[in-house]
N, C-alpha and C positions, 0 to 999 in steps of 0.2 A: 137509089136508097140502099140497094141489097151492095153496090161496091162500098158505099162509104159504111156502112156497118160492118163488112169484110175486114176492112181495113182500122174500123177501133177493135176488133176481135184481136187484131194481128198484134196493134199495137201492144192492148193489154200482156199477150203473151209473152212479150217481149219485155216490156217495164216487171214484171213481177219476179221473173229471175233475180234480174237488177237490183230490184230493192232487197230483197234477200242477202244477199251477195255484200251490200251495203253495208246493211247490217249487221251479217258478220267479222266482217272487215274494222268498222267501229268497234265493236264490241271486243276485236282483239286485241287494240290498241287502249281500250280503258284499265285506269290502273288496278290493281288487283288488292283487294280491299282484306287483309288480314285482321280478323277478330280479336280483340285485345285478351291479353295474356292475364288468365284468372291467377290473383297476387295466390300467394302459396298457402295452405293450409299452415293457422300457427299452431305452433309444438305442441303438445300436450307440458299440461304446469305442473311439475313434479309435486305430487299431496306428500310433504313434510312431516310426520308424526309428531306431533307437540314433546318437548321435551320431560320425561316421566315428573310429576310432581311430588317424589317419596323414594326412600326405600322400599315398599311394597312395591309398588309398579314400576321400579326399576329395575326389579330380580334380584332375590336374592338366594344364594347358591352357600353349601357349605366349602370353609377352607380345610388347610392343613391343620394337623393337632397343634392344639398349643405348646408341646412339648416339638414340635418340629420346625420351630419357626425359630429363628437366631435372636433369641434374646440373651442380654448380656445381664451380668448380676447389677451392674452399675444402672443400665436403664429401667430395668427392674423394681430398683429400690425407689429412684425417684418416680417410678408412674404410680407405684403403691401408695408412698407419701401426699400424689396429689390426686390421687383414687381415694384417699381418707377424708381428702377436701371436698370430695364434693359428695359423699355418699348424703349424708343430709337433706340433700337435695334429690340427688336420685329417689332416694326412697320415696318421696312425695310429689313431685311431677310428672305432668304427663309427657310422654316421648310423640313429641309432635311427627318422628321416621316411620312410626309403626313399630318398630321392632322389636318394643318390648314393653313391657306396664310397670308401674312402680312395685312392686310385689317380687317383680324376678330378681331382684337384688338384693332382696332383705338379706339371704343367707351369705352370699360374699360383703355386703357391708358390715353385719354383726361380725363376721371374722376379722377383719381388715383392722381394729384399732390395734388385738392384741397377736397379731402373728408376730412370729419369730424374727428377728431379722435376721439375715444373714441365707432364708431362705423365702427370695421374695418372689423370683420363680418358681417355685414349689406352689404360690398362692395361685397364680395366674394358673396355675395347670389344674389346681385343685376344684378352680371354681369358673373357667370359661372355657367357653368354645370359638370357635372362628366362622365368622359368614364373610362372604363377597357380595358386594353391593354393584347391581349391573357388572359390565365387561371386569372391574376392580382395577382400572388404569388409574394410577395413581399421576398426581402434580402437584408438589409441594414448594410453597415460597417460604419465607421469613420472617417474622417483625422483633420486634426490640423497644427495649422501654428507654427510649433518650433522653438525653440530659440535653438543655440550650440554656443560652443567657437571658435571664430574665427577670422580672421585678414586680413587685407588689401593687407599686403604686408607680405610677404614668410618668417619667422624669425624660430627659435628652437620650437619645440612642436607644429609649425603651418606648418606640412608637406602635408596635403591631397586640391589638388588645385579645385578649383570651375571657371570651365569654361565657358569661354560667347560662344556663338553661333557659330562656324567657318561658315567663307564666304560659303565656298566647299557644304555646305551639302544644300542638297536641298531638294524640296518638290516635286519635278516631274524631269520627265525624261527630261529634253531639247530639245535630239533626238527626241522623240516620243510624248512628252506630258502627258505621263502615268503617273498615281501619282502614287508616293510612296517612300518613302524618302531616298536620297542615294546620290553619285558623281560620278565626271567622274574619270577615273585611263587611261591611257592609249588609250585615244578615246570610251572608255565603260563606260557606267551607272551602276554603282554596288552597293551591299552594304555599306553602313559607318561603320568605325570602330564599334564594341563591348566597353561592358562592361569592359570585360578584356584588351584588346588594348588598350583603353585609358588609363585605369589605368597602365598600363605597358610601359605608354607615348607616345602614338602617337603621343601624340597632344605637346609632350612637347618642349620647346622652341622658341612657336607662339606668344608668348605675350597675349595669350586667359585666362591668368589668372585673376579673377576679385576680387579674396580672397583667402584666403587658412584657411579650417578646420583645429582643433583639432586631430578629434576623426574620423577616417575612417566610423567607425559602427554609427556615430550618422549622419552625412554627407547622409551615403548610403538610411538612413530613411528619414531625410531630402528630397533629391529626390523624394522618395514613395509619400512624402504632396507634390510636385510641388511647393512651396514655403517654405521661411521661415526666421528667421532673426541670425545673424551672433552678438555673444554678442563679442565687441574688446575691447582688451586688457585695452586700456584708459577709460572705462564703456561706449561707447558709442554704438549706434546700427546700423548696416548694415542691411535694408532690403533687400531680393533677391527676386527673381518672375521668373514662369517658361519663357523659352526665345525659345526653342526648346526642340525636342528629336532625338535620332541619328535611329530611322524608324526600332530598333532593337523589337523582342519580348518581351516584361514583362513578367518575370516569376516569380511566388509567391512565396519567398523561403520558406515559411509558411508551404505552401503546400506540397511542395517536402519532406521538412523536416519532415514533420507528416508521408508522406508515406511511407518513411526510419526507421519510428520510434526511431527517433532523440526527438520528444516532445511527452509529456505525454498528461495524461488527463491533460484540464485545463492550458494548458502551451501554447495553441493558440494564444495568443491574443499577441500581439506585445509585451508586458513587457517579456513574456515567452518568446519570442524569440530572444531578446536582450539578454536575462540573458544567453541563450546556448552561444551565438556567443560570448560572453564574456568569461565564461569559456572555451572555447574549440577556442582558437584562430586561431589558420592555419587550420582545418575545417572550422572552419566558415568566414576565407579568401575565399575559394577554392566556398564556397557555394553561397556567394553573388555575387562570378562572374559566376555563373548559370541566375542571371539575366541578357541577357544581352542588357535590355534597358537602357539607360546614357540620364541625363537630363541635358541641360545647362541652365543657370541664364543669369538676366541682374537686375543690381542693378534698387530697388523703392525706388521713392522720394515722390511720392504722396498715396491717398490714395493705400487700399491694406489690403491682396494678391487680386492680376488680376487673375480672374478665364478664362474659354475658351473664354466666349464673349468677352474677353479687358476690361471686368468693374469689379470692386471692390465688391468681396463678401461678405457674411454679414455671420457672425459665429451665430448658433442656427436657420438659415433661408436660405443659399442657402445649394442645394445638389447635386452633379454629379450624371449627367446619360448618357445615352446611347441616343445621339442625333438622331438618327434613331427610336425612338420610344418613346421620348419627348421632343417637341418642345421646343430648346433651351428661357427660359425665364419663363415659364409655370409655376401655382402653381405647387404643387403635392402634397396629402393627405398623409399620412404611417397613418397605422392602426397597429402600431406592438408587440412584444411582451417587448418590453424593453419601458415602459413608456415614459423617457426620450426622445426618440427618434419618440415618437407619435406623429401625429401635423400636420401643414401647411409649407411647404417649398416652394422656389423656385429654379427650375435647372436653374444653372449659371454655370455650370463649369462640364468638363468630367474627364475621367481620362484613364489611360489605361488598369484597371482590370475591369472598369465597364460596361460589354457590356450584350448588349441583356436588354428584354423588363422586366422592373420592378426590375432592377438591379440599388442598390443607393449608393451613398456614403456619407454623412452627414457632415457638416463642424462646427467644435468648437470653432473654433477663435486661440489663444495664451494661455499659461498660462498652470500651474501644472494640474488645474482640464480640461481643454481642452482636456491635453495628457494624463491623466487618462481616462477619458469618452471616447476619439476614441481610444484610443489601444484597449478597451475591447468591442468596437461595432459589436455584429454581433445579428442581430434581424430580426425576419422573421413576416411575416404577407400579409396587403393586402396594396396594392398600387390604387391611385385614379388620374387619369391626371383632372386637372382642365382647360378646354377649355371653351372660348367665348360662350354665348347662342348660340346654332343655329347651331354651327359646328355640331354636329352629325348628324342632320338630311337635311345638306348639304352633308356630305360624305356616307349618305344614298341615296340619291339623286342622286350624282355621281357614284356612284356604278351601278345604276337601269340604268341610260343612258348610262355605259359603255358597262352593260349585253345585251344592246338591239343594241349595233351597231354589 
């Protein structure tokens, strides 16, 4: 017994190396098991600052003197004459930019009927100052009051209809009192027909017809100006005037169109983009109902076109802006790169591409060179609000009392 015990002692001594050895042997040849790759931390989201919603909160800084800014007697005279237009209004409005109350203008509007002419700069020195609105980069487009073929009443080649205002569409919510333009369907406040909707007849046989276009494409521009006048058939003229909008988006088809690369270099400007949509018809059906803000009319008998205030604008002297960030009525300087377009304005009138601070839009009047000058207007430079003496370091003022309550 004590040999065969001997011998499983020996045995074991011998197997336990072995198995070891085994072991590690196996273990060298097993595959090597790489922990999966932790996917990568994502970016951080760039926090975007909401776009300012005013002239107050966009900054506003003092300019150059009125007397150092290049005004000419000719721009001069017309921004006085349509600074007479609108003081009526200034003086009893509120200035939805902040930048000034109806009060600050009492003393240059009482002056304004009976100054002198011939020194119309003199006025503008006598009774404003200059602020800069945010950085005060300026971009200034075009419009024009056009003339197209058109007719009273619905006959052959006068197929595209020019709608008055329908009762339905409103300006706020009734329910709620929430603005924003739309009707009720069903006990609901909802959107108003489209672009396309109406064009596909919504609206058709309401008696909302106040003429009927020609030319769809000359019609659709027509809109873009807010105004414009209707040549009929007997040579006589129909003026129209904007009367509403159906609370839809504007969309540039300009724009869309370039990012598609539908227009070339140089092919921006309105004459370019007429010339596509005319060659390329069912595209550029399909593309103008991308816009889909609709404007309705109501026939002028008087003067005209009626810009946003209700008053009569002055071609070479009013310009749309963006009421939040100048005071409906206001000079306003352009300092730009397109000469023409340099000068003394007054804002009479908005639009619906023109938003945010230092954003213009210039008005030509009627006529061939009108509609040559604003199709090709896009001019950049610096912009200048011309405010009552005294305003800025009133809203200085107001500022320092706000910071201290």
């Amino acid at each position: 017994m004590r040999d065969s015990g001997s011998l499983v002692a020996v045995d074991r001594k011998l197997r336990l190396p072995t198995l070891a050895a085994l072991l590690i042997a196996l273990a060298s040849c097993a595959p090597t098991v790489i922990p999966p790759a932790r996917p990568p931390a994502p970016a951080p989201v760039p926090v975007v600052p909401p776009p300012p919603a005013d002239a107050l909160s966009a900054g506003v800084q003092p300019g150059p003197s009125v007397a150092g800014l290049s005004i000419t007697p000719a721009s001069a005279s017309k921004a006085l004459a349509a600074f007479r237009i609108s003081c009526p209004s200034l003086v009893k409005r509120t200035d939805a930019s902040g930048l000034s109350k109806s009060e600050d203008w009492s003393a240059a509007c009482a002056a304004a009927p009976s100054w002198p002419a011939g020194d119309e700069i003199g006025f503008f020195t006598t009774y404003f100052e200059t602020v800069r609105v945010g950085p005060g980069d300026a971009f200034a487009t075009g419009y024009f009051e056009p003339e197209i073929a058109g007719s009273r009443v619905r006959r052959p080649g006068f197929e595209v209809p020019v709608h008055a205002k329908p009762a339905e569409l409103l300006d706020a919510n009734p329910f709620t009192g929430e603005k924003g333009r739309g009707h009720v369907v069903d006990g609901e406040y909802v959107l108003y027909h489209d672009r396309a909707a109406i064009v596909d007849g919504a609206l058709a046989g309401r008696a909302l017809e106040i003429g009927w276009a020609a030319d769809p494409i000359d019609f659709f521009f027509l809109q873009i100006q807010g105004s414009g006048r209707l040549a009929l058939p007997d040579g006589g003229v129909m003026r129209i005037g904007y009367a509403g909008q159906n609370g839809r988006e504007y969309v540039a088809i300009g724009r869309i169109m370039k990012e598609r690369g539908l227009l070339g270099p140089g092919q921006t400007s309105m004459q370019g983009i007429v010339a596509w949509l005319r060659a390329h018809p069912e595209e550029g059906r399909a593309i103008m109902r991308e816009n889909k803000s609709y404007i309705f009319f109501r026939e002028l008998t008087g003067p005209g076109p009626i810009g946003a205030m209700g008053l009569p604008v002055t071609p070479r002297a009013t310009v749309a802006a963006d009421p939040k960030f100048v005071p409906m009525g206001a000079p306003v300087f352009l300092a730009v790169d397109k000469p023409v377009a340099s000068g003394l304005w007054v804002a009479q009138d908005t639009g619906g591409a023109i938003k945010g601070a230092n954003r213009f839009d210039t008005f030509w009047g009627s006529g061939a060179e009108a509609k040559e000058i604003a199709g090709g207007m896009q001019a950049s430079g610096d912009a200048y609000v011309l405010l009552p003496r005294g305003s800025l370091a009133r809203l200085n003022a107001d500022r320092g009392t706000a910071s201290r309550r």
